[in-house]
Each structure stands twice: as C-alpha cells, then as structure tokens.
N, C-alpha and C positions, 0 to 999 in steps of 0.2 A: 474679443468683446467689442462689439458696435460702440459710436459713441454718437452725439449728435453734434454738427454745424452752425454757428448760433452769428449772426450776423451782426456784428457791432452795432450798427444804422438800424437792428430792430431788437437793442438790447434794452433801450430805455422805456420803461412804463409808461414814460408820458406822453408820447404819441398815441398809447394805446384807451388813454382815459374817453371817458363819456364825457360831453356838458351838461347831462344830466344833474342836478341839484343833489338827487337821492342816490347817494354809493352805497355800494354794499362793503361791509366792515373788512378788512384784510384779514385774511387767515391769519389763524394763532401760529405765528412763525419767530424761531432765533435767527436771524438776518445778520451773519459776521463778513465784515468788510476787511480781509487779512491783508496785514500787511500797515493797515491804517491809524494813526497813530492815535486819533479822536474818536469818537463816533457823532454820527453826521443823517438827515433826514432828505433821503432822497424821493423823487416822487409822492410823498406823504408817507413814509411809510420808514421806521429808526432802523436804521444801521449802525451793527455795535462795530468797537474796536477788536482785535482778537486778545488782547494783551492779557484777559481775564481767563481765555477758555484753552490756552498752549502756554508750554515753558520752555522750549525750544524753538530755533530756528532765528531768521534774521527779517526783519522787515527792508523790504527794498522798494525804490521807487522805479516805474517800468520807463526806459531807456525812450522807446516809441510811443507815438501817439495814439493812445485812446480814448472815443468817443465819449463812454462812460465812466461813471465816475467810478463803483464799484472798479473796474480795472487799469486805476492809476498808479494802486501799489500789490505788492505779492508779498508773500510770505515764503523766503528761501529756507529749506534746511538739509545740511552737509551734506557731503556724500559720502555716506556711509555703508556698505553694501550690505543687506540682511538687516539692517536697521528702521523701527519706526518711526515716524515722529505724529504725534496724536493731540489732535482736539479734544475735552474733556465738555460736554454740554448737559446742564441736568433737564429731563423730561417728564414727563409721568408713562410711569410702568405699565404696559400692557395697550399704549397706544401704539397706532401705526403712524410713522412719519414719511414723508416724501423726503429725502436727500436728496438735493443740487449739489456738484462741485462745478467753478465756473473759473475755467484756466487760460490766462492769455498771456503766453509769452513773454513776447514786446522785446524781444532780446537782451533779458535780463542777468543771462550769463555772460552777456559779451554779443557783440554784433557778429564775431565768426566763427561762435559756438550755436552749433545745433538745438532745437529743445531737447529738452530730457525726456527719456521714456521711462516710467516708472509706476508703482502699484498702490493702491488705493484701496482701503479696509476700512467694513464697521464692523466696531468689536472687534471679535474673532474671527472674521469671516472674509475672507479675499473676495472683497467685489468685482475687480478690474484691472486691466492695465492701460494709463493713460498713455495717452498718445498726441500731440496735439501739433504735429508736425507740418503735416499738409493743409491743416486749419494756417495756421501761425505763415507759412506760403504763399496764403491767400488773400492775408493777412485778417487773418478770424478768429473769434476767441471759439473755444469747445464747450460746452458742457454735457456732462453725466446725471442721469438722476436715476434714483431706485428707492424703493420700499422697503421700509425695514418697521420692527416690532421691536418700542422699548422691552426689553427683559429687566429692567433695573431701574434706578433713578435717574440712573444717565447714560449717555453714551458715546462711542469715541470715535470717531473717525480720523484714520492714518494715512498719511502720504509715505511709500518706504521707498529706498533704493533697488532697484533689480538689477541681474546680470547684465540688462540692457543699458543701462543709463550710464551715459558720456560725462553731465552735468548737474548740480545740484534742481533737486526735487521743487516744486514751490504750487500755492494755490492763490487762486485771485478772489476767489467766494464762497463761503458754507453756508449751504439753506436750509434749516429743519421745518420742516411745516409740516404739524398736527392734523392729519382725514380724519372726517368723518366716519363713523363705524361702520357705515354700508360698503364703503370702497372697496375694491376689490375684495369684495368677501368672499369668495369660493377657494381662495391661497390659505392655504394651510403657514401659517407667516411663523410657528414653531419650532418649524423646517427648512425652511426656503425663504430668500427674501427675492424681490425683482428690482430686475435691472433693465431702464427703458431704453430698448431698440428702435423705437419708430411709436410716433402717435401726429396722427396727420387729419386736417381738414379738405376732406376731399372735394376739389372742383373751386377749393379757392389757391387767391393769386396773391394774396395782399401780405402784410407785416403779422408777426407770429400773435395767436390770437392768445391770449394771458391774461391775469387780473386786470381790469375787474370783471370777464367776462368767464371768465374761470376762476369760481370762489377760492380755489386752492392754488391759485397762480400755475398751474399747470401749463407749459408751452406748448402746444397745438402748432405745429407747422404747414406751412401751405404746400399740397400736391393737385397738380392741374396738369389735364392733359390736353388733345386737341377733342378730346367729347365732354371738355366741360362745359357743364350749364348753370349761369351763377342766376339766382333767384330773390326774390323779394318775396319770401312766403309768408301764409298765412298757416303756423303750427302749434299742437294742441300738445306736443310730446312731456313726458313727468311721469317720475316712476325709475329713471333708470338710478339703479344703486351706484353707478361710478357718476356720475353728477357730472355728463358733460357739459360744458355750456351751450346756451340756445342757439350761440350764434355758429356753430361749428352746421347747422342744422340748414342755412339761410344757401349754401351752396350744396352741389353734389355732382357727384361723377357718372354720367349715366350712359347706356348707349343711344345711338343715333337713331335704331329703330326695334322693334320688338324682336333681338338676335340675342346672343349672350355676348355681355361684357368680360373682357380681359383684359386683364393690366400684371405689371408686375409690383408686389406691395411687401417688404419694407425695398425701397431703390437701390438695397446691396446685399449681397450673397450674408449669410448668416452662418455660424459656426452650429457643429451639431451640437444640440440640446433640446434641451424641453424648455414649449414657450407657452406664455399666456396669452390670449388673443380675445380681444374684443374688438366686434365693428357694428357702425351707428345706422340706420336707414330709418326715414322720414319721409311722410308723404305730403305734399302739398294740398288742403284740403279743397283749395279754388278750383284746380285743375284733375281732379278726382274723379269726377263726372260719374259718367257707370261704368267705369274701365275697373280692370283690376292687373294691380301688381303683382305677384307672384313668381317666385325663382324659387331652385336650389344654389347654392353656396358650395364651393368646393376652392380646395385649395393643395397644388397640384396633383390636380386629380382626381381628389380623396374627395367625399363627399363630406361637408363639412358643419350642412343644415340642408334639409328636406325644406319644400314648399311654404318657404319662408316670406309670410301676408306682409304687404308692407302698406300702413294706413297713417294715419297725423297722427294718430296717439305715439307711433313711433315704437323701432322694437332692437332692441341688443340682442347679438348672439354672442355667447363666449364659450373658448373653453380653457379650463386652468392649467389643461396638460396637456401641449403639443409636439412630436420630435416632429423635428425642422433642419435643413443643413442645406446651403448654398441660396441662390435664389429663387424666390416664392412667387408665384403666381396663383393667385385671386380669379375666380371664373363665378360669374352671376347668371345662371344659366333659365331663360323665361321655360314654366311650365305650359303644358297644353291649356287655351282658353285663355293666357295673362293675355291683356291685349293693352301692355303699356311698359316700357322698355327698364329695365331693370336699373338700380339706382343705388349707390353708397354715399353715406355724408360723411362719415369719421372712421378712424379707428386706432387701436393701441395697440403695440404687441410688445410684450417686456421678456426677456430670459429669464427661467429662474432658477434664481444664486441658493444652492446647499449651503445651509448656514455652517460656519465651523463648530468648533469643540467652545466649551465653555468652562475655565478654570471655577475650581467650589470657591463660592462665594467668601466663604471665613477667611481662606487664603488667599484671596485678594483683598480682604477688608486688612487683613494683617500687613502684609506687600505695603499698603498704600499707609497705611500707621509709619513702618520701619521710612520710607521714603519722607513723608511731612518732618522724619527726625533728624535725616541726613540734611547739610547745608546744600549740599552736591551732590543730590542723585544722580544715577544716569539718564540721561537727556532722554531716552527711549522707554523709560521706565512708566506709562500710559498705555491704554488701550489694555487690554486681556492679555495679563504673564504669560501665558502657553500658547497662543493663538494669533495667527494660522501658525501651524508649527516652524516654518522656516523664519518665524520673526516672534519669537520669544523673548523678553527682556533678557539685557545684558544682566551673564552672573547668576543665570537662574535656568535650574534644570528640572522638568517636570517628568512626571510619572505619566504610563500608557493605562490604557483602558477606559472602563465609562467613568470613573470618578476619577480628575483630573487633580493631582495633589502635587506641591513643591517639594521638592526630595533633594535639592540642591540649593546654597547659597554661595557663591565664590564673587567676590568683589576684593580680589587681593590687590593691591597696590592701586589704587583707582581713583587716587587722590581724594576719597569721600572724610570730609569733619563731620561736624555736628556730633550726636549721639546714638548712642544703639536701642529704641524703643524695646519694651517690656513685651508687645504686639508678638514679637518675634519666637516667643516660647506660643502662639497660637500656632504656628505652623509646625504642627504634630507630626508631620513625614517626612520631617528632617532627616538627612544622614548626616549632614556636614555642613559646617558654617566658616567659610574662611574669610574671613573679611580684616585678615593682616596686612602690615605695612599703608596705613594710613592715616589719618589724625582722629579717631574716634576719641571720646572722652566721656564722659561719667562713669556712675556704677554699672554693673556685671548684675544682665538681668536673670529671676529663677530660672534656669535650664532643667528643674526636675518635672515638667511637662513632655518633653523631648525623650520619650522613649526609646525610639529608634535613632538617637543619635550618637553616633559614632566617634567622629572629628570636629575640633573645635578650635579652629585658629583665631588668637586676637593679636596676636604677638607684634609687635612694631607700632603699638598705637598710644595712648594717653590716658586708660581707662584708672581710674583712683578707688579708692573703699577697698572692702573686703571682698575678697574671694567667696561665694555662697555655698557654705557645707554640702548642698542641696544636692552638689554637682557628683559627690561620691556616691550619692543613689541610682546616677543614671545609668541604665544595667548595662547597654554597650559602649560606653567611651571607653576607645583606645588610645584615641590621642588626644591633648588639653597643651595647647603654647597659648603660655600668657607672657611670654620675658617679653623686657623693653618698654613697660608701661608702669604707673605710677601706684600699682596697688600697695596697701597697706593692710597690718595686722597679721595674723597667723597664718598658715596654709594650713589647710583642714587637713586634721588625720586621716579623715577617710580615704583619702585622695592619696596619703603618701601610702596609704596600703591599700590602697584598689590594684589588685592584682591585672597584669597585664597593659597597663598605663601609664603612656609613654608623657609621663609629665614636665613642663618646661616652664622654668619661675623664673631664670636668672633675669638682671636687668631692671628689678624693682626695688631699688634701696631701703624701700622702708617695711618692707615685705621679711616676715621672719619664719622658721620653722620649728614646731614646737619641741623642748627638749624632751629627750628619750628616755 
C-alpha cells in the first residue's frame, strides 16, 4: 500500500492562508490531536484531545523536534500481536468521509529503536500497512488518507500490531472530514472504500496546496518537471463533481511542442489492483486563439480517452475501475489537426479497499452494553467484534457465512469486575459463556433467550441473588459452574433434574438445595 510524504515545513496551514478578508468556512471535520492532553486551536480551526474518542494506549511526548504543533505528542499503544486498539467517532450515517492519519515518529520508542511497521483499519476493513520508516530517515512525518462511507453513527479506526512490528504502534493525527455528495460518485462506497496513492498539481513547484484553496482540506502535492509551464491564467472551469480547487488549474504540465507528452504518474511502482483515476485539464482562455487542443489519453498503452477537447470550461476524465501494477505511464497523444501541445493540470488516483465483513448489528449493540458493564474490558474491545478476521476481540468467537453472529464468549481469568449486563441474553448464538475466575458481581442475568447454549461458566467470581429457574428450560445446557460465588436461596429443581447436566454449586454458603 502506497503511502504519501508530507513535509514538516509544509504541514502548517498558515503559510497556506489568503490575506483575503472573505474565507471560505472549514469543512465539517473531527480534527483529533492524539496524544494531546488539552485541546488547542490551531490555524483557526479546533483541535480536540483524543482522551474522549480511545480507552486505550499511552499518550507520549515526541523525543525530537517538531515543526508542528499537531506532532508534539503521539498516542502509543502495546505491543500486542493480532491486537486492536480503536478510535470510537460519532458521524452521520450514509455520508462519505475523507480519513487522514498523520504519523511522525520522533523516536518515541527510543533513539535505537526503529519505527514500527504496523496496520491500520476502518471498521472492519483492513485499510493499510503503515510504514513510516524512510519518511522518519528523512526526517518527515507520513500521512494516509482514504474514503470511507459512514454505515452507522459512528466509526472506528484502529492502529494494530502485525507480524512485522519490532515496537509499540502510535498515531500523531485523526482527520474526519464530511464531502460533499458529488465527490467521487462513480465508487460504489458499499463495497469498496479508497485509499489515496497519488493526487498531484501538475507543473507546479510550491508548498502543498490545502485549505482554504481546497474546500475539503484535501493535500494536492506539487509534481514538475523540466516541461513545466507555470501560468497566470484566465479560467472559466465549474461543474467538476470532485471539486478540485481553482488553483490546481493556474499551473500545468505540457509539451514543448505539438508531439505527445509522457511522464510517469503516480512517481512509484503500484501493487496490482484496481484503481480510481481521475485527471484535470484546462485551457487558458487568453492564449486559445483559433488553435485547438485535442489528444487521446492512454495509460500504458491502453487507450484511456478518445479525442479528449480541452477548452476553459475545463474537463475531468475518470474511471472507477482500473487494474494497475508496477509503474504507470501517462501518454497525451495530439490528434490530427490539434495544433497546440497537449496539457495536464491535476490528477488523483486512489486503490480501492474491498470493505471487510460487518458483524449484525444487535450483536454489537449487546458486545458494547456487556463491555459499558465490565470496570475492565479488554483494551481491544472497539472497532467491529469479527473484523478483519485476524483481529477479533479478545474472548470472542464469531460464526462464518453472510450473517456474521457471536457464538463464543471466553474471558476466563482476565482480571474483569464490574458486572455481567442483562445485554448478554441478546446475543442468541451463543454456545458458551465462560467468563470464570474473575471478580464479577451482582445478579445472574435471564439465560432463557440462549437457545443454543450449551456451557456456562461463572464459577470463581462474586455473583449474589438467586439462581434464575429460567435456566432449566434452556434445551442444551450441558454444563452450569457457579461454585465460589456468593449466590443465595434454593437451586431450582429443574436443574437438579435436567438430565445430562453437569451442575457445579459448591462454594456458596448461603446457597441450599431443596429437600427431597
């Protein structure tokens, strides 16, 4: 997975502002500064704390010197292998967001420890794996960005441990920002989310172009070669649904005379997949004369747009599904009669991310009830129970196929108090609850919901009241340990004559069995 380069010296907005009097409003964005203990208003624009939206990890301060302020502190968390640890952010359902993560080292594990390489998830769905090595060499911070579609009220994004990682995981920034509904619309976002590889203003040389010149703070980075031509034009472009900014427009890459232009475009070899691709071209309407512009488009090779007019109003070509692998080369190719040299001002090309599985909803509304009850959840207990499969909550085993159910509960000895929520008779495809040898306490919630369940360990904990008759209806329990906790009152008949039922009481002194 590509990732992008971000220059310290052009992270800050404030070189990027107008003196203009009339700004354009900041996108609807959650701007978390992790790691940081306050929240704080940078370039005009609020920076929260993270302390509201994770319940794991360490806040550290970075060892080395950075520019900005966002990455003065990072957010560490263990190294845990096959473990998540997740941001919780509420949104509105059924929009699209732009995710930033923005990581800069600083030698926060130690000056002779390497960074860490590790993986990055929204939701369910394995975005990436970070890398921030030969950035951090150069001493540069990285950052990621991708497209994703609330499903929900909220959503998670996780940093986890992978087979690769030497060192504890950490993030320096979380950026959600709300698009507009035209943006990328041809992505079916159901399915697929995007993950940005390359978006570049062609022909220019300068600091990355951002808010406020991109309503949605999008980074536009500068690519120039030696046939650049930077301009002061006069252009009438509007209409494009990804809403580039104008000023991506003011430069462009073009050839030296009416021949076909080549370059290579994104500047590094690409993994095979399927990508999205859009690019921007613009005509100068001063220098327009009676010339006309005209090319086809191909990209290695491949014919990628026919006799493509390029005039001031300005024209996008995209497509939402391209196989791609290694490096790409861009050919602008003048048609018979162009007689004016072919010309590119932008472009984007994102991967696109197969979204994972998605646990049913009830059974994570339940999940998240039994967790609010425990004082000591597992630290990894966020993000989607099932999803991506190698990073499941601790303790929790889920079922195959297209309906995605909990079928497992095991949190034996796990040091968890608090109490055992009532939530927990929601999750219907139970077979077995063992959540023995810990400090649970209060009453024993109805288990006659739990059809399919089987094994029921409480045994070793603090649980008080009665035993719930309820429990001798459940058709397959085989096995029922309750010794060692503080129940009271009778043990249901039903139970001492539920055939095949390995039942276990001893341990509760006030606990009696009815006489015969």
């Amino acid at each position: 997975m590509s990732h992008l380069r971000l220059f310290l010296l052009l992270l800050s907005v404030s070189s990027l502002l107008s003196s203009s009097i009339s700004q354009p409003s900041p996108p609807s964005a959650i701007l978390i500064d992790c790691g940081a203990s306050e929240s704080s208003v940078i370039d005009g624009r609020k920076w929260q704390s993270d302390e509201d939206f994770v319940t794991s990890g360490t806040p550290k301060t970075v060892p080395d010197k950075a520019l900005d302020q966002i990455l003065f502190t990072v957010r560490s968390f263990p190294l845990e292998t096959r473990r998540k640890f997740c941001y919780v952010v509420s949104v509105s359902r059924g929009w699209k967001y732009m995710i930033r993560t923005t990581y800069f080292y600083g030698g926060v594990n130690g000056k002779g420890t390497p960074p860490p390489v590790f993986d990055q998830i929204v939701d369910g769905t394995f975005w990436g794996v970070v890398n921030t090595t030969a950035d951090y060499a150069d001493g540069l911070a990285s950052y990621y960005e991708g497209v994703f579609m609330a499903q929900g009220k909220s959503m998670s994004f996780c940093v986890a441990s992978n087979s690769y990682t030497t060192s504890d995981p950490f993030i320096s920034a979380l950026e959600l920002v709300r698009l507009d509904g035209t943006l990328y619309n041809s992505t079916d976002f159901a399915t697929v989310g995007m993950s940005l590889v390359a978006r570049h203003a062609f022909g220019y040389s300068g600091p990355i172009i951002r808010f406020p010149d991109d309503e949605f703070d999008r980074f536009w980075e500068p690519y120039s070669l030696n046939s650049t031509v930077p301009n002061n034009r006069k252009l009438e472009v509007s209409g494009f649904w990804n809403l580039p900014p104008s000023r991506i427009f003011n430069t462009d890459l073009r050839a030296t005379q009416v021949q076909p232009l080549e370059f290579t475009w994104p500047p590094m070899p690409l993994t095979k997949a399927t990508y999205y691709i859009a690019l921007y071209f613009a005509h100068d309407s001063d220098s327009l004369g009676d010339g006309s512009r005209v090319f086809d488009v191909s990209v290695n090779g491949i014919t990628y747009y026919k006799e493509l007019s390029v005039t001031p109003a300005g024209a996008v070509i995209f497509a939402s599904r391209w196989p791609l692998e290694g490096l790409t080369t861009l050919t602008l190719s003048p048609r018979s009669g162009s007689n004016l040299a072919p010309l590119i001002n932008g472009g984007e090309m994102f991967e696109l991310v197969p979204l994972g599985g998605k646990t049913l909803v009830r059974d994570v509304t339940a999940l998240n009830a039994i967790k609010r009850s425990f004082k000591n959840a597992p630290a990894d207990w966020n993000g989607d129970p099932c999803f991506p499969k190698n990073y499941t909550w601790s303790g929790v085993t889920c079922s195959e196929g297209p309906r995605i159910r909990i079928v497992t509960l095991n949190l034996t000895n796990m040091g968890i108090s608090g109490s055992l929520a009532p939530a927990v008779t929601k999750l219907t495809a139970l077979s077995s609850i063992w959540l023995g040898k810990n400090s649970l306490s209060g009453s024993l919630p109805d288990f006659s919901s739990l059809k399919l369940l089987e094994s029921l360990h409480l045994e070793d904990n603090r649980f008080s009241g009665n035993i719930p008759p309820s429990l001798g209806g459940v058709p397959h329990l085989r096995e029922l340990f309750l010794q060692n906790n503080n129940l009271t009152g009778q043990i249901p008949s039903n139970l001492l004559q539920k055939p095949g039922l390995n039942l276990r009481t001893s341990g509760n002194p006030f606990l009696t069995q009815q006489p015969r």
